[in-house]
N, C-alpha and C positions, 0 to 999 in steps of 0.2 A: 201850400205844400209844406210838411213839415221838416225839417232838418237831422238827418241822418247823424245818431250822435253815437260815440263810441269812447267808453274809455280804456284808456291805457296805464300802464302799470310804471311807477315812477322809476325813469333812467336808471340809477343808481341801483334801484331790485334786481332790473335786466341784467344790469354789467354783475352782478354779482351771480346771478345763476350760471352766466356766460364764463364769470370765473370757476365756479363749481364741476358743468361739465369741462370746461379744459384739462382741470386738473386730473379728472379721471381719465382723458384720453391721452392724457403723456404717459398714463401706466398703461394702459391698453386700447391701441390706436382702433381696433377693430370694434369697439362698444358703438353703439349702436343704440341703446334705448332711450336716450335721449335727443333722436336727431330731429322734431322737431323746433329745440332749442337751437335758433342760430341767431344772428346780429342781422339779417337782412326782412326779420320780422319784427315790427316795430312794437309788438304789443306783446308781451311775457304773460298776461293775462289768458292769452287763446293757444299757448302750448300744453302738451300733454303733462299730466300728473300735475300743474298749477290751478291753486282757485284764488279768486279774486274776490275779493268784497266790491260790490256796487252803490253808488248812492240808494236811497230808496226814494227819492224824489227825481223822477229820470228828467226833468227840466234843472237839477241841480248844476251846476259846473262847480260849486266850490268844495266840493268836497271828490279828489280823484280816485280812482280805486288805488287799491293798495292788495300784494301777496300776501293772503293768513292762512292757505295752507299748501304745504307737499307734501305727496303721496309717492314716497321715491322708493319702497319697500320693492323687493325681488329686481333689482336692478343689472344681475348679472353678471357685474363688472368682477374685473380682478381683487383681489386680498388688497382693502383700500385704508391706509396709515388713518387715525384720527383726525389728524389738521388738517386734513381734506375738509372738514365740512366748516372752517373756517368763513368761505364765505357766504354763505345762507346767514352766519349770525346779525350778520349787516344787516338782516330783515326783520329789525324789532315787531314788523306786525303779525309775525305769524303767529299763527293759533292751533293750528294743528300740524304736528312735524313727525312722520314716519318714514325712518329709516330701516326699518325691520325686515332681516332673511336678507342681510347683506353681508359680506367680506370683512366688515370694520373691524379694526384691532388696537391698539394700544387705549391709551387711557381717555377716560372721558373727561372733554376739555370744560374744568369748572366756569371758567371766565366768560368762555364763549353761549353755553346756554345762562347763562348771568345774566346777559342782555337781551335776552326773550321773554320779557318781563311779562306780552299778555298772553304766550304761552296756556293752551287749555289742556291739550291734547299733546303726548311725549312717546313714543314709538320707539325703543333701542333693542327691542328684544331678535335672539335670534343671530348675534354677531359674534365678535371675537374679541371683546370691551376685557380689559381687565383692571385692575389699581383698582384704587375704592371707590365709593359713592361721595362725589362733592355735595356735602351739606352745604358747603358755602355759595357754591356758584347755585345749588337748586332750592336753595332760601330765597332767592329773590324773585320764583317762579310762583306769587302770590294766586294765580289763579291754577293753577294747576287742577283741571279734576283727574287725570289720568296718567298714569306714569308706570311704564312696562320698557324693565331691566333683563327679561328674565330669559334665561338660556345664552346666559355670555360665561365668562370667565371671571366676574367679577367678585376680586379677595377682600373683605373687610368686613367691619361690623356693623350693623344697621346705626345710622346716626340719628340723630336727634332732626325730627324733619319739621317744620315751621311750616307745614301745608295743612292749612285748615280748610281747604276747600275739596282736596284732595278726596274722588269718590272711590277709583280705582289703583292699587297697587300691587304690582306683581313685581318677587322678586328671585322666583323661583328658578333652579337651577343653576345656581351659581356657586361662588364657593365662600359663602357667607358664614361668618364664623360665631363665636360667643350667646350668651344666653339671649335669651329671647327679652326685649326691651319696652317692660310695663312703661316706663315714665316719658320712652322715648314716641311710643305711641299717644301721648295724653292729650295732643291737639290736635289728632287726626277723629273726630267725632265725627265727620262725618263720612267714615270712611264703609264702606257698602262691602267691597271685593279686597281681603289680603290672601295671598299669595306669597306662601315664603318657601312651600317645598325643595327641595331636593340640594338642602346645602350643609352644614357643617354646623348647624345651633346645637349646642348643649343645654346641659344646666335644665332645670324642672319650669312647670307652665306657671308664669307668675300666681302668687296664691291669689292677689283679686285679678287672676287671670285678663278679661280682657275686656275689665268694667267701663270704662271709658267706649268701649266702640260699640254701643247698644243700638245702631244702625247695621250692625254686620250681618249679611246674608251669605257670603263665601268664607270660608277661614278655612286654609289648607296650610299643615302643616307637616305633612308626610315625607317620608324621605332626608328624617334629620337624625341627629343625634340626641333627643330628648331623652330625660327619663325621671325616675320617682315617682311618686304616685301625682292624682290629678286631687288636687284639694276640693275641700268642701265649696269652694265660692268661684271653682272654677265654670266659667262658660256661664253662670248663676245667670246675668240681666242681659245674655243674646238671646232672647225669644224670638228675635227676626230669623235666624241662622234657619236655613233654608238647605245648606251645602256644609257639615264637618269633616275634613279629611286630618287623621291620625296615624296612617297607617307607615311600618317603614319606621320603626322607635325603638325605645328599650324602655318604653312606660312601662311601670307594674302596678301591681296591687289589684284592688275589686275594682270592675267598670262602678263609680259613683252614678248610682241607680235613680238619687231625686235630682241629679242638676239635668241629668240628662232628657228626667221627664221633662224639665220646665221649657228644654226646647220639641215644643210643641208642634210647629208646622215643618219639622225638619223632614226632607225629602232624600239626601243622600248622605248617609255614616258609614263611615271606612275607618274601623279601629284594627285593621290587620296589621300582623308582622310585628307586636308589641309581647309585653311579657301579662297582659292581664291573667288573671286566674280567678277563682269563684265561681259561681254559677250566673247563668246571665240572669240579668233581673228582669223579672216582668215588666218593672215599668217600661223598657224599649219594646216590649209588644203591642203599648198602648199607645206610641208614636205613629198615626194613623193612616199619615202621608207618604210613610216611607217606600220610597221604591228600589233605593238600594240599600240594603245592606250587608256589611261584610266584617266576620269575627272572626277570619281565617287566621292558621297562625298566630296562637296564644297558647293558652296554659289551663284554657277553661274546662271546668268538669259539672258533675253534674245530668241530669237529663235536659231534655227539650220537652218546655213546657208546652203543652194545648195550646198555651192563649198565642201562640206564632201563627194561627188559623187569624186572629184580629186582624192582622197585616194585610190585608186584601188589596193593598193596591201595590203591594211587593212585585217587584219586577226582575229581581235578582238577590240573590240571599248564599250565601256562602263562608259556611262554619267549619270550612275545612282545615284540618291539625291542629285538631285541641285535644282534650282527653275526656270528651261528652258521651255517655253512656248512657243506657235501657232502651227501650225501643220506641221506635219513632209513634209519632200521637196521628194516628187520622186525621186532625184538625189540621195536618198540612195537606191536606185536600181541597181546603176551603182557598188555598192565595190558586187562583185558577187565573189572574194576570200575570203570574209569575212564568220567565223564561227563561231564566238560570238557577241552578238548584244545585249546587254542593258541600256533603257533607263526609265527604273522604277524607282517610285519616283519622277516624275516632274509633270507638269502642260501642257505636250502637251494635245491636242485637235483635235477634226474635225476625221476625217477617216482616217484609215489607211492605206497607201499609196498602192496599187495595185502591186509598182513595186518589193515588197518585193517578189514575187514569181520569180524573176531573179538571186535572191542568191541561187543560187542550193548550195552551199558547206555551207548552214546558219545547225547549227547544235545547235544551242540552242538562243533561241530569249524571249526576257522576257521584254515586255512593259508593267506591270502591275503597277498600281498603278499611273494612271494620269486621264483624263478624254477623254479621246478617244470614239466616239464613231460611230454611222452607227453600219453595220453587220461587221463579221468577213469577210475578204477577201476571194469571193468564189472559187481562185484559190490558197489559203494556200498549198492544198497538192501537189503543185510542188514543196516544199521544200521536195524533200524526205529523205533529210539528216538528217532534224528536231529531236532530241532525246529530248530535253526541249521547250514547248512552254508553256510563263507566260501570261497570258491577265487579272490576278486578277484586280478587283478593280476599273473598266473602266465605262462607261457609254454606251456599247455595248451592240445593239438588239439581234435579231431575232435567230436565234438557229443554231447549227451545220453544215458548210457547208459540202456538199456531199464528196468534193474533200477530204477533212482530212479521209476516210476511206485510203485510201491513203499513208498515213504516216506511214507506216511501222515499220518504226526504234522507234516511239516515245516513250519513256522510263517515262518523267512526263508530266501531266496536270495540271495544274492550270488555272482553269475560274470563281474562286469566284465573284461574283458582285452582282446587281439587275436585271437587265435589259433584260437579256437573257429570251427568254421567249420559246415553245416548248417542246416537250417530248424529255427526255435524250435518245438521239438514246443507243440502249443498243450492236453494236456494238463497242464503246469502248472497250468492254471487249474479243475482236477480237482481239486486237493485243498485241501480244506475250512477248515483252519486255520491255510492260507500269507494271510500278511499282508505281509512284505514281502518284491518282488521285484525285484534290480536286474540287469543283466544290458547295460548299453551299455559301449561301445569294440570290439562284437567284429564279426565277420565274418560272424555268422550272417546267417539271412535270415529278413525278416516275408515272409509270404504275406498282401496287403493282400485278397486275396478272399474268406480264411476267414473265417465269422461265429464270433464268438466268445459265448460262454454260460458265463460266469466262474459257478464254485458258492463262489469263496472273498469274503471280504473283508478288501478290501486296505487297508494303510494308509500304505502305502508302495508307489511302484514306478517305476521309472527306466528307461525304452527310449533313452537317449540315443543318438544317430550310428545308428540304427537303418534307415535308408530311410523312415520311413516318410512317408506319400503323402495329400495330397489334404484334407479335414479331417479335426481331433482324433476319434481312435474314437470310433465312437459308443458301445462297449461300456462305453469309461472310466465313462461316465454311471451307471452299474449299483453303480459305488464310493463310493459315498456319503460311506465312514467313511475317505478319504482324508484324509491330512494328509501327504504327501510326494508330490509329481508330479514330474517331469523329464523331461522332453521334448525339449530343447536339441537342437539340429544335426540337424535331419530337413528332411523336406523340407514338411514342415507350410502350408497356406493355407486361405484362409479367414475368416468371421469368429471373435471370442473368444466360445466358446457360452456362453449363458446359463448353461444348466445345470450350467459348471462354476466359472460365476460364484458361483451358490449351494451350493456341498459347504461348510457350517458348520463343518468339522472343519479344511478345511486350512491349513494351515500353513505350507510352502514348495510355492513353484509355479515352477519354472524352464522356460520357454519360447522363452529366448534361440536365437538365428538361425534363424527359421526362416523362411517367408512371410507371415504373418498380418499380417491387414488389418481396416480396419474399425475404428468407437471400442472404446473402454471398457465396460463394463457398471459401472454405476453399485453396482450390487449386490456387485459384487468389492471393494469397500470399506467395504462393512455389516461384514463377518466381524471378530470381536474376536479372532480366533486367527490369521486373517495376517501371520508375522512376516518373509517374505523373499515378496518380488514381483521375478522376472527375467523381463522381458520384453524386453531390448538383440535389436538389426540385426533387425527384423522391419519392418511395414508398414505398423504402425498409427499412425494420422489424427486429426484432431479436438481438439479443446480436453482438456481434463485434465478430469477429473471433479473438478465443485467438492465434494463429499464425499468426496475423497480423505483427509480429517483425521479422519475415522470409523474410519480402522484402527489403532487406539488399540495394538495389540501391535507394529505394524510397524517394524523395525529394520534393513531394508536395500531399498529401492527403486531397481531400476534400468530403467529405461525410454531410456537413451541410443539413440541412432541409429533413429528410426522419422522419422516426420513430422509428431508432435504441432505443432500451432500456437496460435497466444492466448496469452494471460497465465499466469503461472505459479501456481497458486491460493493465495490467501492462506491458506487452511484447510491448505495443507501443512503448518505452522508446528504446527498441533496434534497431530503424530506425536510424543508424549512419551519415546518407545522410540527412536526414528530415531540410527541412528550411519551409515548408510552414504548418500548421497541423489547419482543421479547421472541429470541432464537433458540429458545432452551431445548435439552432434548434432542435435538437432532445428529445429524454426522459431517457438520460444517469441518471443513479443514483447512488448514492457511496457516498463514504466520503474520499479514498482514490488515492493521485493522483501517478502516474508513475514517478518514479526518473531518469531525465535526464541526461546521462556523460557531463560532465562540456565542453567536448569536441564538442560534438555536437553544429551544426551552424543550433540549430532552430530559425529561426526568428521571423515566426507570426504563435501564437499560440491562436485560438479560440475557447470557450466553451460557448460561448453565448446562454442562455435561454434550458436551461435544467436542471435537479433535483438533482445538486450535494450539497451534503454540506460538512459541517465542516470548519474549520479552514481554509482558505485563502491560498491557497496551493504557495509555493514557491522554488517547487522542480525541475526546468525551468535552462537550460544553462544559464551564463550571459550574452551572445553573444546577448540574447532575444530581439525583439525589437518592439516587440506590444503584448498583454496580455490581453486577452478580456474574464472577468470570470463573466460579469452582466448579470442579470435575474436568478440566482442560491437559493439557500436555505445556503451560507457559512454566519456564523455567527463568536464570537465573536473578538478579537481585532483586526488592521491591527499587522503584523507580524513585529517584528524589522527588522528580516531577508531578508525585501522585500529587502533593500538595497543595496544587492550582485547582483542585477540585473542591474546593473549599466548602462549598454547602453540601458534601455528601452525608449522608444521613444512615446508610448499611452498605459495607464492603466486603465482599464475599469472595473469597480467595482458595476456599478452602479444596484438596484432594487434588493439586498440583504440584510441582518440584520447581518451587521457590526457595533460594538458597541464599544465604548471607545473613548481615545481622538485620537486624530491626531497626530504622532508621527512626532519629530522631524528629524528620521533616513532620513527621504522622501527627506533630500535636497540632501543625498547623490546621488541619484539619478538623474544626473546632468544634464542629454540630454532627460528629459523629454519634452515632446511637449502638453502632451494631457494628464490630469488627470481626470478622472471621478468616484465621490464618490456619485453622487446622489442617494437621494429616500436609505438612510438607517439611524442609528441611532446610527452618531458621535456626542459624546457630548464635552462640552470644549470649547475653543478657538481657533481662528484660527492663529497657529503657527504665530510667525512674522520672523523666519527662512526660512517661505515657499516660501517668495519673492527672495532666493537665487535659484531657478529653472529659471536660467537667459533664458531657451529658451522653458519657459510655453508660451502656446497659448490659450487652453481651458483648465482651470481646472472650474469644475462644483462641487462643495458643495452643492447642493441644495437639498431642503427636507430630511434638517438632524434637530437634535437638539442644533447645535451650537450657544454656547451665544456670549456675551460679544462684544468689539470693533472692527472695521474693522481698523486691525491695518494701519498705516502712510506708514510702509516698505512696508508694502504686495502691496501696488499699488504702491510706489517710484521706488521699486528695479526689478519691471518685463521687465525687458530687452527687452526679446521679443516680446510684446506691447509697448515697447516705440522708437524703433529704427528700428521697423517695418522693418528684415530682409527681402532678397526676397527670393522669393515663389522658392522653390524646388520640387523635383517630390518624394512624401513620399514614408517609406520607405517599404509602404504596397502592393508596386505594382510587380508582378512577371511578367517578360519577357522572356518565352523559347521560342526558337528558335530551330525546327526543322532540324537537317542535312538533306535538304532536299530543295535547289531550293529556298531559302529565306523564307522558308513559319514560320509564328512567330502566336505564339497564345499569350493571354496576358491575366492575372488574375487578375481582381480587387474583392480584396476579401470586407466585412461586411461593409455596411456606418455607420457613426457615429449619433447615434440618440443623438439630445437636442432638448430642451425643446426653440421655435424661434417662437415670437410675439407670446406667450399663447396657443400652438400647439406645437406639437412634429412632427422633422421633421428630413429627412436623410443627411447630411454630406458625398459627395463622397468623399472614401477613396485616391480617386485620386490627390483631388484638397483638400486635409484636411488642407495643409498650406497656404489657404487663406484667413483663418478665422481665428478671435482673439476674444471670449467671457468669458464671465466671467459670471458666475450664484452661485448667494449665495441668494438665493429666498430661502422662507420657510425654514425659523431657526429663531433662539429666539434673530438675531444681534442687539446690544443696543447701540448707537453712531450714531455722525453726521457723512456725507457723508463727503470723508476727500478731502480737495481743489484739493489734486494733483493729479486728478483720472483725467483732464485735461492734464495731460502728456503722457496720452496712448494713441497715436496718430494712433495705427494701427487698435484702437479697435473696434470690428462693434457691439457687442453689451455686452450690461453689465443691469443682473437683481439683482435688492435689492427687490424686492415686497414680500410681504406677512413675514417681520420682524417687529422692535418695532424700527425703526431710526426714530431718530426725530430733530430739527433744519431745517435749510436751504437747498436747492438745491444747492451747491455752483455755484454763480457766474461766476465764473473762467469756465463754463461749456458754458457759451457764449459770457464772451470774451475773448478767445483762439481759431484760427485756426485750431487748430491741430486735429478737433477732427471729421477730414473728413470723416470718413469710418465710423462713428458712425452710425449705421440705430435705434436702437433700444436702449432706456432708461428706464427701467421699474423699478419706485417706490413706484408703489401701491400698497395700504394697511400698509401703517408706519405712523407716527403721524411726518409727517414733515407738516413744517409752512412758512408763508411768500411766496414771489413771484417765479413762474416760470421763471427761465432763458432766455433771448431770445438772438438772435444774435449768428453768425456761422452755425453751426452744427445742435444747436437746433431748429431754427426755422423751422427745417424740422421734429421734431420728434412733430406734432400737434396731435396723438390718445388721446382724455382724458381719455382712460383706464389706461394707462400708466401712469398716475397719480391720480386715481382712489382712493377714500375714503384715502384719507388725508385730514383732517379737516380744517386744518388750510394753504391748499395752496391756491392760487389765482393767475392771469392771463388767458389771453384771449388764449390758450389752452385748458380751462375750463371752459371759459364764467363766469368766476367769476372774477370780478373788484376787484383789490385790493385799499383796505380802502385809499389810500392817491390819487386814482386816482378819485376821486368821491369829486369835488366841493361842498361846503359848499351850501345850500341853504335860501336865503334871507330870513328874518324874516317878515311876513307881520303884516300893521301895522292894528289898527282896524276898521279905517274907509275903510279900503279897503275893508270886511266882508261883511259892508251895501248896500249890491245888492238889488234891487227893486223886490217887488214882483213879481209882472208879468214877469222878466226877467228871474227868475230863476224858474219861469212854464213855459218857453215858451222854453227853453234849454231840461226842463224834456221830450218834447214830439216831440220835434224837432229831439232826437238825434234818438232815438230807429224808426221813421216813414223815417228818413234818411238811414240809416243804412239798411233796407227791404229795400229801392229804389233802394241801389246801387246792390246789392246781385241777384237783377231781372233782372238787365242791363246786369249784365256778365253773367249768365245761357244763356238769350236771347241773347248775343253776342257768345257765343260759345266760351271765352276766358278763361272758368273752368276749366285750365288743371293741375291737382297740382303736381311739381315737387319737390326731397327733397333738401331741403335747403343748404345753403351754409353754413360755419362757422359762416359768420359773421351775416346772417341773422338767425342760429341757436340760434347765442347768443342774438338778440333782440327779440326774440319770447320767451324764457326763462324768460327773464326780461323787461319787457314793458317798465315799471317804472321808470328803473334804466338810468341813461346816459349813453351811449354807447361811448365810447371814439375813435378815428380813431389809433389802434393797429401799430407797428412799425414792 
């Protein structure tokens, strides 16, 4: 009988694992995944997640088992400090150690993996690791093939790693900093898999890029900060490379067309989100393995050559947001293993290739957004694989081909355009597992009398500019699992239905201009999942729903332009999400505003033209960054306190009764762009402080009561008229984007009314940092126009009219270059003197309104001569007087019997045709008498 042999795992391993889970149960007594670890089992070998090395000779006794590996990955435990895993290091024989998709946090202990000398196998990814990577302690990790950091928190620069055996390393998603390290890589040859994605690398791809690692079959570098071009000898001797990710950069320049041939057996290339440009090179159409590729997001122009038909074993290909043009080549008919196909975003044209119905395995195809046009292909629905089909945005006719009933599988549509023209076949709503459908801007047509009997559910769907009539479908009702509606620009009336008050799922609801009437539904503010409410230019009434503060996700509310009235609810204040909030328009009344948590990231907050008053409310996060409270009833001082608002960016004040001086607190407000105080009654001076708002663009003071000098600093020191930064995208503009197939809606909220050439006019909010004005019109301003208002080179228009300035036009206003963009100089009605300016700029601002009742100006602007251009005339002597009688009766009757002759010539010639004059001929018809001089 033979003897039942067993080995056990030596004491000292046990007591040590025994140390391990105690320690995590003094943070969390309730874990539980290690309980078959206890002391009453003699053998550590036959617990979970332990493996044991065995003799291979099972009559051996001298050699015992020994722990080489744990498998302690997803452990569940609470957030567990680093020196927790101090006692495992007691177990020099392990060989494989994952701890990966744990709690661990602080820094990784060098010393401790020091002593894991046979170490093959290294698992940290997936935790809370931060400090840097110990070269010292992981130099001594001589066998190491595997070693995954990735997805911790880990700050530093890759070091110099002595791991020559090393096959695997990933260090991706961390916060890995500095250039990419040619030398520090130079003993890893035999390294198979790097991984350095999604961290902080700078600096360009070493120029012998990554000669040393001619083993490499992964290299992902996406997700960093690279850039400059990719050298000649980059990627040159990885012919193994199997897997390139680049995507996620600021590389520029040509895709390098021969290195890229040389990697030959390459299977997956991802150069998106980079700045290439050029044309793509054929030679990636000869890389024959590829199955994905991806040139999204670049700069590339150019056509799409035929030979992209070579790619046959293309599995996904996506060239979307470049600037690639002509029309697409049939030979992308030939990749018929292909099931991702995007090329949205460009500038193709002409029809769309017929051969597309040869991709049977096409499972989501999205050409939207170029100018493609003809009809839709009328054998589309031999894709029956099709779940996404995009065609937004094209220049595509005639209407639905028959064959797309067809499409079975299709899950979204998208055919936003013009073009489309036809009744919306209403079997869309036939197939089963369409979910979203969008389809406004076009020309089609609803039939409002069809009942509709949806089999799908929708979760998404957009009839925008649609016709549609009378109230919200009733069908919509039927879509429970809605979370996108759009509705906008129909002719919609009625009340807001209950029933769609209550769909629990959605999410964005746009209902903007339509007719609808009637309150609120109190219930449309229950939903935890409403994150955009557009309900602007409709017809609805009634007080605001005081549980408006119940839509705890909501982050864009716009209800401007209806006829809500009452108080503005103080439960607004509780939207912790709120970045967009706009009340404009309506017949709000109060004096009390909503106190915001300092926490809140409201941005643009609008109350424009409604009945609030009091005190100038400044109860607004400082995070704030547009503030629009004109057309109100708030009166007296500005607040000191506005100055806690400190990132505001446009301050709109204007067509209230604001009274006092101009405080000096305003320059705290340092990234202001846009001040508007018009049309109320600041009296005072204007600050000479106020020219510390180094990036004012429009501040308007106009129609107040401001006296005194236009101070020297307030035009020296404005910065941003003088160095005319470039034009950025304000910061009024919101872009959500729908989880949902690319579909992005985009909000351009209120334009900026001023007061442009003696008219009042709209400023898009879009384009608000293109303009540079200055308006101090109507006020009691007493001073000369100060010379250095020539130094604001970006400025287009600047009004002084209807003040008390008097002196000169300064000079310096024509001759100075700079003052290009100037359209508009308005200083009529001041008691300025002397001549018009001419030369540069000015000789294009010729309105004589613009200079309008000043008394003492002059120039041919105004057809008023000035005094030193008017030659002296001769004195005549007496005998020149003594004209003969009859010469000066013979003049008397001559001129007026002349004068009828000619007047009869032109009637009777038909040459009467009187057309309005020119400048110049304006100014001799003004003044007969005067010498007309030839103007410069």
């Amino acid at each position: 009988m033979l003897p039942c042999l067993t080995w056990s795992c030596p004491e000292y391993q046990k007591q040590a694992l025994l140390q391990f889970k105690s320690s995590v149960l003094a943070i969390n007594p309730s874990f539980d995944a290690l309980d078959s670890w206890n002391s009453s089992s003699s053998n550590c070998c036959l617990w979970d997640k332990v493996t044991c090395s065995f003799p291979s000779n099972s009559n051996s006794t001298s050699t015992p088992s020994v722990v080489i590996g744990l498998n302690l990955s997803y452990l569940s435990a609470p957030l567990m400090p680093s020196n927790l895993l101090a006692p495992p290091f007691f177990i020099r024989s392990l060989r494989v150690l994952d701890l990966s998709w744990n709690f661990i946090n602080g820094q990784i202990l060098a010393l401790g993996f020091g002593n894991l000398g046979n170490l093959v196998h290294l698992d940290l990814s997936r935790n809370s690791l931060n400090g840097r990577i110990p070269a010292l302690g992981f130099g001594n990790l001589n066998n190491l093939v595997h070693l995954d950091l990735s997805w911790n928190s880990i700050s530093s620069q890759i070091p110099a790693l002595d791991l020559s055996n090393l096959v695997h390393l990933d260090l991706s998603w961390n916060f890995i900093y500095g250039q990419i390290p040619a030398l520090e890589f130079a003993n890893l040859s035999n390294l198979i898999h790097l991984n350095l994605s999604g961290n902080s690398i700078n600096g360009q791809i070493p120029a012998l890029g990554f000669a040393n690692l001619s083993n490499l079959v992964h290299l992902d570098l996406s997700g960093n900060s690279i850039n400059g071009q990719i050298s000649a000898l980059g990627f040159a001797k990885l012919s193994n490379l199997v897997h390139l990710g680049l995507s996620g950069n600021s590389i520029n320049g040509q895709i390098p067309a021969l290195r890229f041939a040389n990697l030959s057996i390459l299977v997956h290339l991802d150069l998106s989100l980079n700045w290439f440009n050029g044309s793509i090179p054929f030679q990636l159409f000869q890389l024959k393995y590829l199955q994905y590729f991806d040139l999204g997001s670049n700069k590339l122009q150019g056509g799409l050559s035929p030979q992209v038909g070579s790619l046959q074993d293309l599995r996904m290909l996506d060239l979307s947001s470049n600037r690639l043009s002509g029309e697409l080549p049939e030979d992308i008919g030939n990749l018929t293993k292909l099931q991702q196909l995007s090329l949205r975003s460009n500038k193709f044209s002409n029809r769309i290739p017929s051969s597309i119905s040869y991709m049977k395995e096409l499972e989501e195809l999205d050409f939207g957004n170029n100018s493609l046009s003809m009809e839709i292909p009328s054998d589309i629905g031999n894709l029956s694989n099709l779940s996404v089909l995009i065609l937004r945005n094209n220049k595509l006719t005639g209407g639905f081909p028959a064959s797309m009933q067809k499409l079975n599988k299709l899950n979204s549509l998208g055919l936003e355009g013009k073009l489309l023209t036809r009744e919306i076949p209403f079997w869309l709503f036939d197939f089963k597992d369409l979910q979203d459908l969008y389809l406004d801007g076009n020309n089609l047509t609803w039939n409002n009398n069809v009942k509709i009997v949806p089999k799908c559910r929708l979760s998404g769907l957009s009839l925008k500019s649609y016709g549609l009539q009378g109230d919200i479908p009733k069908w919509i009702s039927t879509q429970t699992t809605l979370s996108y509606l759009d509705l906008t620009m129909n002719q919609l009336h009625g009340p807001f239905p209950q029933w769609l008050a209550e769909f629990h799922f959605l999410s964005y609801l746009f209902l903007s201009h339509n007719k609808l009437s009637g309150y609120l539904p109190t219930a449309l503010f229950q939903s935890s999942q409403l994150s955009i409410l557009a309900l602007s230019y409709n017809n609805f009434s009634g007080e605001l729903p005081k549980n408006i503060g119940d839509a705890k996700s909501l982050f864009i509310l716009m209800l401007d332009r209806n006829n809500f009235f009452g108080p503005i609810p103080q439960y607004i204040s509780q939207l912790s999400s709120l970045e967009l909030l706009d009340l404009s328009h309506n017949r709000l009344t109060g004096n009390i505003f909503p106190v915001f948590n300092p926490q809140v990231n409201l941005l643009y907050a609008d109350f424009l033209s409604n009945q609030v008053s009091g005190e100038v409310p400044t109860t607004f996060p400082p995070n704030i960054r547009t503030l629009a409270l004109g057309s109100n009833k708030f009166s007296g001082a500005l607040p000191l306190n506005l100055k806690k608002l400190r990132n505001l960016e446009r301050l709109e004040l204007q067509d209230n009764k604001i009274s006092g001086e101009l405080p000096n607190s305003l320059i705290q407000i340092s990234h202001l762009r846009v001040l508007n105080l018009r049309n109320n009654s600041l009296q005072g001076s204007i600050p000479k402080t106020l020219s510390n708002l180094q990036n004012l663009r429009i501040p308007d003071l106009s129609s107040n009561n401001l006296t005194g000098e236009i101070p020297i600093e307030f035009v020296n020191n404005l910065i941003g008229m003088i160095k005319a930064p470039p034009n950025r995208t304000s910061g009024v503009v919101f872009t959500v984007s729908f989880l949902s197939q690319h579909f992005i809606t985009e909000f351009v909220v209120n334009e900026l009314i001023v007061n442009w050439k003696k008219s009042k006019q709209g400023l898009s909010s879009h384009n608000i940092d293109m303009y540079f004005l200055l308006d101090l019109s109507n006020n009691q301003l007493s001073s000369e126009i100060p010379a250095s208002l020539g130094a604001l080179k970006a400025l287009k228009m600047f009004n002084l009219s209807f003040n008390k300035l008097f002196g000169k036009i300064p000079a310096s206003l024509g001759d100075l270059k700079n003052l290009q963009q100037l359209t508009t100089l308005d200083v009529s009605n001041n008691k300025l003197t002397s001549r018009i300016p001419i030369g540069g700029q000015m000789n294009a601002m010729v309105d004589p309104n613009f200079y309008a009742n000043n008394s003492g100006l002059c120039g041919f602007k105004i057809c008023v001569p000035c005094h030193e251009d008017i030659p002296l005339t001769p004195k005549l002597q007496e005998h020149d007087n003594e004209e003969p009688w009859i010469l000066r009766e013979a003049m008397g009757i001559g001129y007026p019997v002349g004068f009828l002759l000619t007047i009869g010539i032109i009637f009777l010639a038909g040459y009467f045709n009187p057309s309005p004059p020119s400048s110049s001929r304006r100014c001799r018809r003004h003044h007969p008498n005067r010498l007309i001089r030839q103007w410069i």
